[in-house]
N, CA, C and O atoms as CSV, one atom per row, in Angstrom:
chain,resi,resn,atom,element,x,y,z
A,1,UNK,N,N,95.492,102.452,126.794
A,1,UNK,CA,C,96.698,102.346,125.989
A,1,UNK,C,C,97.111,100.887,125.791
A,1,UNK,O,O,97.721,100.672,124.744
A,2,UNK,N,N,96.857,99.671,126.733
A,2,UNK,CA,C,97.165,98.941,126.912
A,2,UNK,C,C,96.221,97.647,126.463
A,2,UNK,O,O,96.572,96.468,126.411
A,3,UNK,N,N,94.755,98.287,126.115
A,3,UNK,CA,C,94.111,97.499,125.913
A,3,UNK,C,C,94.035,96.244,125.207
A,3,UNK,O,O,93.508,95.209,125.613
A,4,UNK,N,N,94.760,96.496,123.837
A,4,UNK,CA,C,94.803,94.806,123.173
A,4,UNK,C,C,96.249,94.634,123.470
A,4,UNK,O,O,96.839,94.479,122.401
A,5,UNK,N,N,96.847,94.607,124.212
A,5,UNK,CA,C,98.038,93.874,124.744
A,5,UNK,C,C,97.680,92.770,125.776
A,5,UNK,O,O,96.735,92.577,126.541
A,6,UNK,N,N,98.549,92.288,125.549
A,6,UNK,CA,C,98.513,90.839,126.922
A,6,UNK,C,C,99.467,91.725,128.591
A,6,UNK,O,O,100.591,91.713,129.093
A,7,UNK,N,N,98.211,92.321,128.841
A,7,UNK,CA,C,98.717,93.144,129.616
A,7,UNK,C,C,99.523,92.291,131.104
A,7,UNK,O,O,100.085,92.897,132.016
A,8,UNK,N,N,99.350,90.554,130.982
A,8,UNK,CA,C,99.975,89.930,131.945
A,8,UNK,C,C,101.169,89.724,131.837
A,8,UNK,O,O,101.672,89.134,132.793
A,9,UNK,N,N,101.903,90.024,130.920
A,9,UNK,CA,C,103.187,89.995,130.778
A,9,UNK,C,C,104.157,91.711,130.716
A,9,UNK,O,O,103.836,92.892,130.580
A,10,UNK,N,N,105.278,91.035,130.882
A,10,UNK,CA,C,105.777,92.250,131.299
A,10,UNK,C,C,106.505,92.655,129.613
A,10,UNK,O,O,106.628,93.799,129.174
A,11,UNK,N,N,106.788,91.750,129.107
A,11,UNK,CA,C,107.546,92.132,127.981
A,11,UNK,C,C,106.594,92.087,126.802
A,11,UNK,O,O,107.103,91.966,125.687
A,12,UNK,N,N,105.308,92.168,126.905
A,12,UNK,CA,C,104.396,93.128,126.151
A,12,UNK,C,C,104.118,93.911,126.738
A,12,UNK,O,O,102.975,93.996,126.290
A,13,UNK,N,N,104.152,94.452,127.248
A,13,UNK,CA,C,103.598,96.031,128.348
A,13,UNK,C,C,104.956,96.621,127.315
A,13,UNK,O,O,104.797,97.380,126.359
A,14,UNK,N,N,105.961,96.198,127.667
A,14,UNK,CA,C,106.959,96.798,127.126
A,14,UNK,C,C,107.604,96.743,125.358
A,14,UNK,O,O,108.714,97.019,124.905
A,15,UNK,N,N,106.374,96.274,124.719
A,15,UNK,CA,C,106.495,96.548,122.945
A,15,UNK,C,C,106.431,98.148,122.639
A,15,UNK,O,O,107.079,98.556,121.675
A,16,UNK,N,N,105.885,98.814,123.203
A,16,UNK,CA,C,104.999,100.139,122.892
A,16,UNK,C,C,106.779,100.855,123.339
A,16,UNK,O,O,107.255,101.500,122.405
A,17,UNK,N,N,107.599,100.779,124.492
A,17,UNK,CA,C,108.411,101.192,124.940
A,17,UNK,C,C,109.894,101.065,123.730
A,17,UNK,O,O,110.707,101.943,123.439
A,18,UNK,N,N,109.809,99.762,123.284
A,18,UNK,CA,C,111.075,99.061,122.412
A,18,UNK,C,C,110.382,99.987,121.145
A,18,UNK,O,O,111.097,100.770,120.520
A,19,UNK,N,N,109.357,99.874,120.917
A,19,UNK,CA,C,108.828,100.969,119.148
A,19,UNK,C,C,108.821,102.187,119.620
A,19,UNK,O,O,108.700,102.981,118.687
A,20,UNK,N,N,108.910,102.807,120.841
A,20,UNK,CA,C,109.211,104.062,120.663
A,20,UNK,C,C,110.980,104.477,120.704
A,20,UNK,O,O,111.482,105.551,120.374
A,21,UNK,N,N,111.588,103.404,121.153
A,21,UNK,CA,C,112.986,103.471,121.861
A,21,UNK,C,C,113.770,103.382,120.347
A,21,UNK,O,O,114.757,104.031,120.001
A,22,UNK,N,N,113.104,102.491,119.652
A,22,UNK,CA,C,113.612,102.426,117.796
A,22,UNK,C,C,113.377,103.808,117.269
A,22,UNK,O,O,114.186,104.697,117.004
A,23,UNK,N,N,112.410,103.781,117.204
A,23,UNK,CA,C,111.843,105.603,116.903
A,23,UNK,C,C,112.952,106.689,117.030
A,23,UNK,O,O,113.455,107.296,116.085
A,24,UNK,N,N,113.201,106.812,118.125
A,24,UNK,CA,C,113.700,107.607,118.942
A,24,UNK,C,C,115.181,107.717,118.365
A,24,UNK,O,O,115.705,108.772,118.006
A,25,UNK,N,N,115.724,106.551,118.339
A,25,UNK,CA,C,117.186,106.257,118.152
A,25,UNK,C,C,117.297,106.411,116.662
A,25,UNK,O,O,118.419,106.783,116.321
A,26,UNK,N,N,116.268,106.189,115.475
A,26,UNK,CA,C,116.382,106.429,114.200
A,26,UNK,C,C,116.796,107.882,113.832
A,26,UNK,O,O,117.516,108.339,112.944
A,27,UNK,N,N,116.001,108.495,114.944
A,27,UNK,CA,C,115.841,109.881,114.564
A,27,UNK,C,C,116.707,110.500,114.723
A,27,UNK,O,O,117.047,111.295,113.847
A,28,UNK,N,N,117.484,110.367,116.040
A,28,UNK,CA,C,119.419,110.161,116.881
A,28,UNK,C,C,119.597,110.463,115.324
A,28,UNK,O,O,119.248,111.445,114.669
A,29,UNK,N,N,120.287,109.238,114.933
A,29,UNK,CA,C,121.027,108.873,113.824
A,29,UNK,C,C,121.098,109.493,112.555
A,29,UNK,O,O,122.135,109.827,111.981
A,30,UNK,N,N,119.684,109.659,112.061
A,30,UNK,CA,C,119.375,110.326,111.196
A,30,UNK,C,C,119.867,112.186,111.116
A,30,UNK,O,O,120.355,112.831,110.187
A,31,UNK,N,N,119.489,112.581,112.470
A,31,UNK,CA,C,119.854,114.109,112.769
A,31,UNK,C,C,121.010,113.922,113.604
A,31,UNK,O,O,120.806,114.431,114.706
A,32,UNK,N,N,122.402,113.269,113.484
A,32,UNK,CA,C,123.574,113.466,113.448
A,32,UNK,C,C,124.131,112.818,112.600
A,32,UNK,O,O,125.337,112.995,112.775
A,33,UNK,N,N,123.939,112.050,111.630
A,33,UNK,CA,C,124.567,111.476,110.433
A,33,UNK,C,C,124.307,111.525,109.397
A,33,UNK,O,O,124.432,110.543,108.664
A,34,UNK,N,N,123.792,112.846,108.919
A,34,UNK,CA,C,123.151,113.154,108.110
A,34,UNK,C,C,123.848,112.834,106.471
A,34,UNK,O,O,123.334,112.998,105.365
A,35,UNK,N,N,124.664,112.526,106.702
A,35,UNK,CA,C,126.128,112.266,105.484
A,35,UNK,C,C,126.312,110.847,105.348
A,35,UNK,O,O,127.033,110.447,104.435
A,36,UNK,N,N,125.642,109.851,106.299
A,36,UNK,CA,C,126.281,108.310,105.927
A,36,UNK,C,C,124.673,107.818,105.765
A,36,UNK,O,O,123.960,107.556,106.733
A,37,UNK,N,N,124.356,107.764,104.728
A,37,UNK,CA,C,123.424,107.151,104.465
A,37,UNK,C,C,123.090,105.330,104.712
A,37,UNK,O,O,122.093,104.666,104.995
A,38,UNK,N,N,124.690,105.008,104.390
A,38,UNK,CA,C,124.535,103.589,104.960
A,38,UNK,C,C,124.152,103.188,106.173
A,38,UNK,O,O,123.512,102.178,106.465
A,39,UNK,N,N,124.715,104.304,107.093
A,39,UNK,CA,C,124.784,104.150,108.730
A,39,UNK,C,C,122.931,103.994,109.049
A,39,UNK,O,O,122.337,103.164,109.737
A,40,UNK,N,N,122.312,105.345,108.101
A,40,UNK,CA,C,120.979,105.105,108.949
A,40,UNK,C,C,119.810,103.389,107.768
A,40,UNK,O,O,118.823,102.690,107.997
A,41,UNK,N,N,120.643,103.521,106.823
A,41,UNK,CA,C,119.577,102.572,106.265
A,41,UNK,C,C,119.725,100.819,107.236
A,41,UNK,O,O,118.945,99.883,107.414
A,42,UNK,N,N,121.291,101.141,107.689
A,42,UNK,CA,C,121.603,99.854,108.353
A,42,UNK,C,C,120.409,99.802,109.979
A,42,UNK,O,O,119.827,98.899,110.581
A,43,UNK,N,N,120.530,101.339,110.148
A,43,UNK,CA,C,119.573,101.327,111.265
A,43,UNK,C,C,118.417,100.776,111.605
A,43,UNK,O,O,117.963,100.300,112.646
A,44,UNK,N,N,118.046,100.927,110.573
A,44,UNK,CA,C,116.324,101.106,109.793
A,44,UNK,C,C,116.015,99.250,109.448
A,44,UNK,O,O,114.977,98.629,109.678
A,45,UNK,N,N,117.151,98.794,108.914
A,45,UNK,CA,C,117.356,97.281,108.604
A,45,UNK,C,C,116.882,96.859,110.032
A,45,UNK,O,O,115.712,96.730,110.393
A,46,UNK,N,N,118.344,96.614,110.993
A,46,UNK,CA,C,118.380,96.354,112.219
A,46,UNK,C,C,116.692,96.543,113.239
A,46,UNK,O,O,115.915,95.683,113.655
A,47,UNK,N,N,116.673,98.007,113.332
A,47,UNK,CA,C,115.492,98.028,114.244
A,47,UNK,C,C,114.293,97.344,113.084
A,47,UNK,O,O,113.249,97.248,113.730
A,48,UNK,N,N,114.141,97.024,112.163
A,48,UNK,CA,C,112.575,96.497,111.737
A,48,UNK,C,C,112.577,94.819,112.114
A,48,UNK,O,O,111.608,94.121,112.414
A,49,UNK,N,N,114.308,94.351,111.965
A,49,UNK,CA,C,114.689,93.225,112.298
A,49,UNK,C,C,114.347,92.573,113.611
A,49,UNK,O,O,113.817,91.472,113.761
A,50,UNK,N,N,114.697,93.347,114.458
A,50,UNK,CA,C,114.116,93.587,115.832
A,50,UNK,C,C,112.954,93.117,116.462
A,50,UNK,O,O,112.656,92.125,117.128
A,51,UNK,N,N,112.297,94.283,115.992
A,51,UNK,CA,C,110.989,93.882,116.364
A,51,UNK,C,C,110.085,93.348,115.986
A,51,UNK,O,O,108.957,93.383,116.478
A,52,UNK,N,N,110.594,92.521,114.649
A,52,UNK,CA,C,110.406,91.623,113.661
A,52,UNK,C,C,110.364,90.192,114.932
A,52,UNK,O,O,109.426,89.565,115.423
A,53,UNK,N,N,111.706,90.121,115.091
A,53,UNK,CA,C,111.944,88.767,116.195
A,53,UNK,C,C,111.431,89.057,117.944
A,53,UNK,O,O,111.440,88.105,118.724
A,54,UNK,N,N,111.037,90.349,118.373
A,54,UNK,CA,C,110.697,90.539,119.603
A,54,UNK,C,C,108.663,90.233,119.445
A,54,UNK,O,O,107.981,89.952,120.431
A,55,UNK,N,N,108.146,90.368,118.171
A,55,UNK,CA,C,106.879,89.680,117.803
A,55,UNK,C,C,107.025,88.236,117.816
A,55,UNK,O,O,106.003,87.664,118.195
A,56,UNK,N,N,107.882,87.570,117.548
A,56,UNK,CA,C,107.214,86.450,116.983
A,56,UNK,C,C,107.810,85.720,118.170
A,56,UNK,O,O,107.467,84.546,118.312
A,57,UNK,N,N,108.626,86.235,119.013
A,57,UNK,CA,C,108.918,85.490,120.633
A,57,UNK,C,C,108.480,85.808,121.268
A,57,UNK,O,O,108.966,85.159,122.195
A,58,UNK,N,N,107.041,87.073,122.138
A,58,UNK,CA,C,106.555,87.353,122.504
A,58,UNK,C,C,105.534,87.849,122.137
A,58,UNK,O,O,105.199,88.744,122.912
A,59,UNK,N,N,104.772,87.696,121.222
A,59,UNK,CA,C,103.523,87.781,120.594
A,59,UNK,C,C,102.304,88.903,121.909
A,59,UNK,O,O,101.250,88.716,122.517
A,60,UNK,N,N,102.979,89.643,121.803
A,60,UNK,CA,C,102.239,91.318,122.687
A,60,UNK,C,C,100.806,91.676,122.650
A,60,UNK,O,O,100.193,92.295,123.520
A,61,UNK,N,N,100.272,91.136,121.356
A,61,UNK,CA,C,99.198,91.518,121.340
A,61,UNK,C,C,98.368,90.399,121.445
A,61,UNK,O,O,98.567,89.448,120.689
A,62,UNK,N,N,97.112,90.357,122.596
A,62,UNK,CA,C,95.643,89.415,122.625
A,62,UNK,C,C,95.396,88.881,121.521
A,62,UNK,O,O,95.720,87.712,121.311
A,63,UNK,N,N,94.733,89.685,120.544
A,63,UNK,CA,C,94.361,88.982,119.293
A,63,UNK,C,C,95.387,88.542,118.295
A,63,UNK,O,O,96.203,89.215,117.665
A,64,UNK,N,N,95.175,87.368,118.301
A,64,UNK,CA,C,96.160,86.331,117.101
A,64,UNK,C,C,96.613,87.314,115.874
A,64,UNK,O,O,97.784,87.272,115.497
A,65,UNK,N,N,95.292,88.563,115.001
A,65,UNK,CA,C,95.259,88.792,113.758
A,65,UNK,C,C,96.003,89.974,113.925
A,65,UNK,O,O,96.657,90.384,112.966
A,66,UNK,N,N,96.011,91.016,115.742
A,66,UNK,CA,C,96.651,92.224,115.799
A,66,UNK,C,C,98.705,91.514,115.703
A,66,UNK,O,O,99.550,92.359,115.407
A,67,UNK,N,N,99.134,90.178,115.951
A,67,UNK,CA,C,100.248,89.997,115.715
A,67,UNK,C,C,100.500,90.036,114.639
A,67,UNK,O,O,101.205,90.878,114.083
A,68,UNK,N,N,99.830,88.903,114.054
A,68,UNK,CA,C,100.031,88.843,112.232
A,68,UNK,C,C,100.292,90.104,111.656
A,68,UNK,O,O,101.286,90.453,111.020
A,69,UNK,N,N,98.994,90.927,112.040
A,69,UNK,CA,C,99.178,92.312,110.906
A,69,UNK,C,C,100.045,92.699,111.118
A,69,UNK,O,O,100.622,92.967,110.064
A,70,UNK,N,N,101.097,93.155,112.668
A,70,UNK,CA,C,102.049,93.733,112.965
A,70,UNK,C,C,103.081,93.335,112.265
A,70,UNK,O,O,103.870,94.190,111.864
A,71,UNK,N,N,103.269,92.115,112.003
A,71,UNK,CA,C,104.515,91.278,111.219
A,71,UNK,C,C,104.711,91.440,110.192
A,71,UNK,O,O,105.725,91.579,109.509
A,72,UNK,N,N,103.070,91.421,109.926
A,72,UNK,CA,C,103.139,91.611,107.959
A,72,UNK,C,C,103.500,93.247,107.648
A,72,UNK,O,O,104.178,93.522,106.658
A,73,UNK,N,N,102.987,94.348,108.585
A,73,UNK,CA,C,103.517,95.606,108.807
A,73,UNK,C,C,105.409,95.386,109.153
A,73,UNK,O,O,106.240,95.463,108.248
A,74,UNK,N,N,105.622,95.227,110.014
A,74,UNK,CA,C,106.998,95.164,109.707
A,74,UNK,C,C,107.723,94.231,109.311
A,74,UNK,O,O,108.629,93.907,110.078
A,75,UNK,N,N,107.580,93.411,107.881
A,75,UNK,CA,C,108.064,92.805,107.532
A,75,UNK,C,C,108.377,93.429,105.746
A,75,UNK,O,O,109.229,93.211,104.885
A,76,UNK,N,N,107.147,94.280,105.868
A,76,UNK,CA,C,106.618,95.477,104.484
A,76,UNK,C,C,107.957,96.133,104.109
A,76,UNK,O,O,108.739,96.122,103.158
A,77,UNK,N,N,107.799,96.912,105.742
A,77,UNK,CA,C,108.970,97.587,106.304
A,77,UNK,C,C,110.977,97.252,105.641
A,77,UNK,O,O,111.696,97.922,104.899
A,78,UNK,N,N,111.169,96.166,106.250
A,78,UNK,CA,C,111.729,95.645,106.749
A,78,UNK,C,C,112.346,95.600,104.667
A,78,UNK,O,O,113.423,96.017,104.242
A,79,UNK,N,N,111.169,94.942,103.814
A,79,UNK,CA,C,111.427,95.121,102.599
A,79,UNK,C,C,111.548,96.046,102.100
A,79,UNK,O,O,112.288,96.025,101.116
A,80,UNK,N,N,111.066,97.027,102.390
A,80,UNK,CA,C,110.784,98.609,101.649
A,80,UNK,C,C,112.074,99.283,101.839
A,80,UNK,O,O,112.551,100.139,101.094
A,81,UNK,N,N,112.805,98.608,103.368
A,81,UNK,CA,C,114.559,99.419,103.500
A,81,UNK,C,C,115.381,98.932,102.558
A,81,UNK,O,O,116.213,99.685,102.051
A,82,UNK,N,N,115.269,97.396,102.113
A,82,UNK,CA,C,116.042,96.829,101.042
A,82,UNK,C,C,115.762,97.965,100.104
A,82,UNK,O,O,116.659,98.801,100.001
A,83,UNK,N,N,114.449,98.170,99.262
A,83,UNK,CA,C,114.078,99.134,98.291
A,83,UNK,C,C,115.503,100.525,98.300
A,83,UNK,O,O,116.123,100.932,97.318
A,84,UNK,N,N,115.616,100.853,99.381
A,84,UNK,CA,C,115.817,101.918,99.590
A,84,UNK,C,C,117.510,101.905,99.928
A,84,UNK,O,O,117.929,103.060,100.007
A,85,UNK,N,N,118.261,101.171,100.082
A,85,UNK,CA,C,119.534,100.673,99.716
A,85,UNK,C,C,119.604,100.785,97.776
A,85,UNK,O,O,120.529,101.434,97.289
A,86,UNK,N,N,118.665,100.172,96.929
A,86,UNK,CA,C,119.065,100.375,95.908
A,86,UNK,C,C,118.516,101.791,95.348
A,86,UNK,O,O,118.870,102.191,94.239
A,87,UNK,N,N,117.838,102.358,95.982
A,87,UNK,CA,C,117.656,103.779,95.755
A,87,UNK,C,C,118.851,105.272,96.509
A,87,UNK,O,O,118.778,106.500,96.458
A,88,UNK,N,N,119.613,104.517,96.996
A,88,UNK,CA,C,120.519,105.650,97.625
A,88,UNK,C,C,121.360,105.781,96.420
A,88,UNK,O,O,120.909,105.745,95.276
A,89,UNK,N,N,123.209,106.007,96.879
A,89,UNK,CA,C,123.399,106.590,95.571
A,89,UNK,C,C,124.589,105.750,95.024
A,89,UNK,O,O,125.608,106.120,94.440
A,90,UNK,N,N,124.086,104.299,95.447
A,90,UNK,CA,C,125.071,103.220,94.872
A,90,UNK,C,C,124.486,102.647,93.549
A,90,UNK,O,O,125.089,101.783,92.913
A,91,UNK,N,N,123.306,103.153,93.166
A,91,UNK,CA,C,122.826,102.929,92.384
A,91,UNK,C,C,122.700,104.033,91.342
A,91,UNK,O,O,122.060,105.056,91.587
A,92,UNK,N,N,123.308,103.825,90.188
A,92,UNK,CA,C,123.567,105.232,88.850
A,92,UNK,C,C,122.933,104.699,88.288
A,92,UNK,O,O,123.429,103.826,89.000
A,93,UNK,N,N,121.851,103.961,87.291
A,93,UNK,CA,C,120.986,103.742,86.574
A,93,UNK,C,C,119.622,104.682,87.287
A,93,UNK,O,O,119.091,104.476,88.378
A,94,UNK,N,N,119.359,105.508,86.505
A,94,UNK,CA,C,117.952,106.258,86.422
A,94,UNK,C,C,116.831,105.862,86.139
A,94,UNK,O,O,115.938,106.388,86.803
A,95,UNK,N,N,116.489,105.046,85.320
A,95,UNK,CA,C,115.358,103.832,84.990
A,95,UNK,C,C,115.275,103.109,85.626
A,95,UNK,O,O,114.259,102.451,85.403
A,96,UNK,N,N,116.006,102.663,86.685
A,96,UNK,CA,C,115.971,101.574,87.124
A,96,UNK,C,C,115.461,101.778,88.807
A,96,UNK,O,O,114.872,100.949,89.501
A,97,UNK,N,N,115.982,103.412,89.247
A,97,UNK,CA,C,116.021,104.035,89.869
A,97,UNK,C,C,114.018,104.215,89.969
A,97,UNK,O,O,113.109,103.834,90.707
A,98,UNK,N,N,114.124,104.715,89.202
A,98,UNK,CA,C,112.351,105.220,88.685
A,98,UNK,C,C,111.450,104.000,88.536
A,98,UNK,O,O,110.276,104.212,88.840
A,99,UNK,N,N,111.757,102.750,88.125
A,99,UNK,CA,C,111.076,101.724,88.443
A,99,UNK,C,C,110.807,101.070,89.669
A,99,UNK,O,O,109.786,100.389,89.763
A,100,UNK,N,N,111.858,101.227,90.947
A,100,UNK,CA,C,112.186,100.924,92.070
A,100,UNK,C,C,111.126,101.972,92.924
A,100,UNK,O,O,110.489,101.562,93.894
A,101,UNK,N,N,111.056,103.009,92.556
A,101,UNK,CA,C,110.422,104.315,93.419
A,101,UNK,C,C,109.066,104.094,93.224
A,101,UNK,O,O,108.184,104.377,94.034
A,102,UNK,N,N,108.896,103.517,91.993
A,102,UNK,CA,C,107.068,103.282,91.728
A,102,UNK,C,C,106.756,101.876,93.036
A,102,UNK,O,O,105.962,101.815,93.975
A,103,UNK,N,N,107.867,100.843,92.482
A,103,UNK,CA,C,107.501,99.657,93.338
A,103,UNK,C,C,107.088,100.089,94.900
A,103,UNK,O,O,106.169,99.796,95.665
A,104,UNK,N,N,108.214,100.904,94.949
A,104,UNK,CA,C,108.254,101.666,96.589
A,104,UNK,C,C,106.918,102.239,97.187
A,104,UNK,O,O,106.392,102.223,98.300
A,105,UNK,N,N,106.592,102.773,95.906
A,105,UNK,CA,C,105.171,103.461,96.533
A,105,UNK,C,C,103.554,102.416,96.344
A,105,UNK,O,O,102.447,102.407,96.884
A,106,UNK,N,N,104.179,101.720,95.375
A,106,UNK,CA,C,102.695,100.540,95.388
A,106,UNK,C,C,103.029,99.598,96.560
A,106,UNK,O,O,102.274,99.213,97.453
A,107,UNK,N,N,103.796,99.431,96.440
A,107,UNK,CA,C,104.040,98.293,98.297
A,107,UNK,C,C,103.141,99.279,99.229
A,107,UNK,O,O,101.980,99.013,99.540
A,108,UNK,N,N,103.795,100.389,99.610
A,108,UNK,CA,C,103.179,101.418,100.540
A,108,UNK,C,C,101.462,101.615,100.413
A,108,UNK,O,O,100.737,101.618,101.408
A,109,UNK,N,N,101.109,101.727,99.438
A,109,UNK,CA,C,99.735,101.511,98.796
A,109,UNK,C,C,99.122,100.061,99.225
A,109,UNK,O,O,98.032,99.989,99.792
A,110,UNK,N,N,99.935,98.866,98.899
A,110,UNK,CA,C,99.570,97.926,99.379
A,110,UNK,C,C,99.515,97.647,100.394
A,110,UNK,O,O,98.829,96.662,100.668
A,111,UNK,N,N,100.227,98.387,101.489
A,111,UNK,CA,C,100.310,98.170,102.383
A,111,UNK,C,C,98.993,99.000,103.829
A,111,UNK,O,O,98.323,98.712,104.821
A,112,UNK,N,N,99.337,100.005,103.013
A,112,UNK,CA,C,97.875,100.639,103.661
A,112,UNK,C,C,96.623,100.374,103.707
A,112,UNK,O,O,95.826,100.566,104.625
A,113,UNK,N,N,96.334,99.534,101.793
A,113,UNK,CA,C,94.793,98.881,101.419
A,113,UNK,C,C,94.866,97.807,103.184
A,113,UNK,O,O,94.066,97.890,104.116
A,114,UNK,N,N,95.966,97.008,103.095
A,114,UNK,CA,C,95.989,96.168,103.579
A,114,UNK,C,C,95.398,96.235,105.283
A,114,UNK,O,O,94.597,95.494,105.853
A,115,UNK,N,N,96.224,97.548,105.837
A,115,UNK,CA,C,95.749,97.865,107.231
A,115,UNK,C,C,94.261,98.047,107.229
A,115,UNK,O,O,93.646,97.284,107.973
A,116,UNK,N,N,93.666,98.789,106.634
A,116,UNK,CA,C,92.247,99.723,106.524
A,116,UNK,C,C,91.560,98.150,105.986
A,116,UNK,O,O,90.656,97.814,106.751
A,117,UNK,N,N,91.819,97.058,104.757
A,117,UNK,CA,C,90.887,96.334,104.825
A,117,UNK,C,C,90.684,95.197,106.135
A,117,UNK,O,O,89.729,94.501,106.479
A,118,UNK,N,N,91.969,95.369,106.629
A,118,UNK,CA,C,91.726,94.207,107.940
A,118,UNK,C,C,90.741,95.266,109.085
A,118,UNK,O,O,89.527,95.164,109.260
A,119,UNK,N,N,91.402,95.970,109.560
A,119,UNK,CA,C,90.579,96.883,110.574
A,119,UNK,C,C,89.199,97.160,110.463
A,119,UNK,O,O,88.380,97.157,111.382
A,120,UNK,N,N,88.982,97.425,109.136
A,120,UNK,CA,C,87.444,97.683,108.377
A,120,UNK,C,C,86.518,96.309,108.642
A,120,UNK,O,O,85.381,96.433,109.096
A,121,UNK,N,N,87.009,95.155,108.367
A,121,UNK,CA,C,86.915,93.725,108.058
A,121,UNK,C,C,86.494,93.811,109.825
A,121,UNK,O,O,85.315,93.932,110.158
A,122,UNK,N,N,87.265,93.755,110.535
A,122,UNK,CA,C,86.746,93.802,112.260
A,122,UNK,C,C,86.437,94.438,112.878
A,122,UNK,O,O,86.293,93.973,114.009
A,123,UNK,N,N,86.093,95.914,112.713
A,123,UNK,CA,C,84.989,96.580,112.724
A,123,UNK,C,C,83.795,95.819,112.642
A,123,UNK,O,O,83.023,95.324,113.463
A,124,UNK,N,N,83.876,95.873,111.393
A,124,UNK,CA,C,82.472,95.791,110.837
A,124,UNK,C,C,82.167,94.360,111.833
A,124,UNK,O,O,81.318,94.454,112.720
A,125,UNK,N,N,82.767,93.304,111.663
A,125,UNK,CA,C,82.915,92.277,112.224
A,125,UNK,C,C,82.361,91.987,113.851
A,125,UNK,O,O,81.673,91.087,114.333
A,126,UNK,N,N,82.826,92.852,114.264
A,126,UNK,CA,C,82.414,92.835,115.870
A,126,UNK,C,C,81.216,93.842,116.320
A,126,UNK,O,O,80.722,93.903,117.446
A,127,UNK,N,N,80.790,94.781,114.942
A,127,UNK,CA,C,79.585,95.672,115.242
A,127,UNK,C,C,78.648,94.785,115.276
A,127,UNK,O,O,77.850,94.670,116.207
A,128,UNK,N,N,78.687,93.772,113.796
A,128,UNK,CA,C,77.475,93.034,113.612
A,128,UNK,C,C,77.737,91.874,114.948
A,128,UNK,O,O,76.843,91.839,115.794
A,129,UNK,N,N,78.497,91.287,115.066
A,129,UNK,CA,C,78.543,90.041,116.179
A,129,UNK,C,C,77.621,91.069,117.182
A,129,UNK,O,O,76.537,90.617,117.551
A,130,UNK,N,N,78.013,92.441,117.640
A,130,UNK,CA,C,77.288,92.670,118.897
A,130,UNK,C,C,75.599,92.738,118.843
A,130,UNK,O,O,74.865,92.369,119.760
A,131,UNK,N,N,75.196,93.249,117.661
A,131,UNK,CA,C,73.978,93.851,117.471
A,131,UNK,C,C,73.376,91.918,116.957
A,131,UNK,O,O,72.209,91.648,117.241
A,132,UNK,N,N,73.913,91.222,116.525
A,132,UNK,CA,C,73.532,89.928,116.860
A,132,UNK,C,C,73.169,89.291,118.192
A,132,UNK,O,O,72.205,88.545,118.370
A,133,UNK,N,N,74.059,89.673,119.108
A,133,UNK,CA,C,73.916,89.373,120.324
A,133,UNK,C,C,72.875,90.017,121.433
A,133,UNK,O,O,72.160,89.435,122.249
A,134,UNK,N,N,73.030,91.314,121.193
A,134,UNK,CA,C,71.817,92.150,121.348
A,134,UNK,C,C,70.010,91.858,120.799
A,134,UNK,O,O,68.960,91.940,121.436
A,135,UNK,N,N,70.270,91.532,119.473
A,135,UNK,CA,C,68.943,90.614,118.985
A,135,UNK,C,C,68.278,89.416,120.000
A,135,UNK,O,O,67.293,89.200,120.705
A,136,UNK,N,N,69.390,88.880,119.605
A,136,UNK,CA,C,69.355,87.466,120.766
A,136,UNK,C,C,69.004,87.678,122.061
A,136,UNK,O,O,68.238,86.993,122.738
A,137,UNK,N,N,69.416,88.357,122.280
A,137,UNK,CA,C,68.883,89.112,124.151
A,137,UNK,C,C,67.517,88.753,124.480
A,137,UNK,O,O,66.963,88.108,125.370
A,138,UNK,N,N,67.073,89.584,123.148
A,138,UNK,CA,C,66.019,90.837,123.314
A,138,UNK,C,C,64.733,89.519,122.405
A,138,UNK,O,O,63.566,89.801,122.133
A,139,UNK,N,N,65.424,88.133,122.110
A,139,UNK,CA,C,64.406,87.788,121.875
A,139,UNK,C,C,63.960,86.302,123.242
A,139,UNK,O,O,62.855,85.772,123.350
A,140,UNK,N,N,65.058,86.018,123.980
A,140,UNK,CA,C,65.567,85.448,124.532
A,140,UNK,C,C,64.825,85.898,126.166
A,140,UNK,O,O,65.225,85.357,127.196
């Protein structure tokens, strides 16, 4: 569970704990405030904010590129709640509404190409480094 964490510290051991503890408390909010929409989008602001600044002061994860992506993941985030402030119901333009919902979903799109091409990218990346190394062995 712990594996690409900087398992020598205590306050990365404890990222996995603070993203489930956000989780958790969204959901609170959401299934008792089901009527203040501001209350949970402010939520949603706040916790991406969070762990927005608990990354970049404790950088949790070993690999340099698993922080980055996390940031650039909740930073997606973090934009996509703005999105979604002008999609609640302070907003009465319908076109404008419908242009916002497309953006909403190509970010999300972009955002997924984005996970799958990095992960794919180091995959592939560390299959070939090994079977390189393995060559080398075996000629060695």
């Amino acid at each position: 569970m712990f594996s690409e964490f900087r398992i020598d510290r205590k306050s990365a051991r404890m990222f996995n704990f603070f993203f489930l503890l956000r989780r958790l408390f969204y959901a609170t909010v959401l299934v008792f405030s089901s009527e203040f929409v501001c209350l949970q989008l402010t939520v949603l602001n706040i916790g991406s904010f969070v762990i927005i600044q608990y990354v970049l002061n404790k950088w949790p994860y070993r690999l340099a590129y698993m922080n980055r992506l996390e940031l650039a993941n909740e930073s997606i985030i973090l934009s996509l709640t703005y999105i979604l402030w002008t999609l609640s119901d302070y907003q009465g333009d319908v076109n404008m509404k419908m242009k916002l919902g497309w953006l909403y979903c190509f970010v999300i799109v972009i955002c997924l190409m984005m996970n799958f091409g990095v992960m794919l990218y180091f995959a592939v990346w560390v299959s070939c480094k090994k079977k390189c190394y393995k060559a080398k062995l075996k000629r060695d």
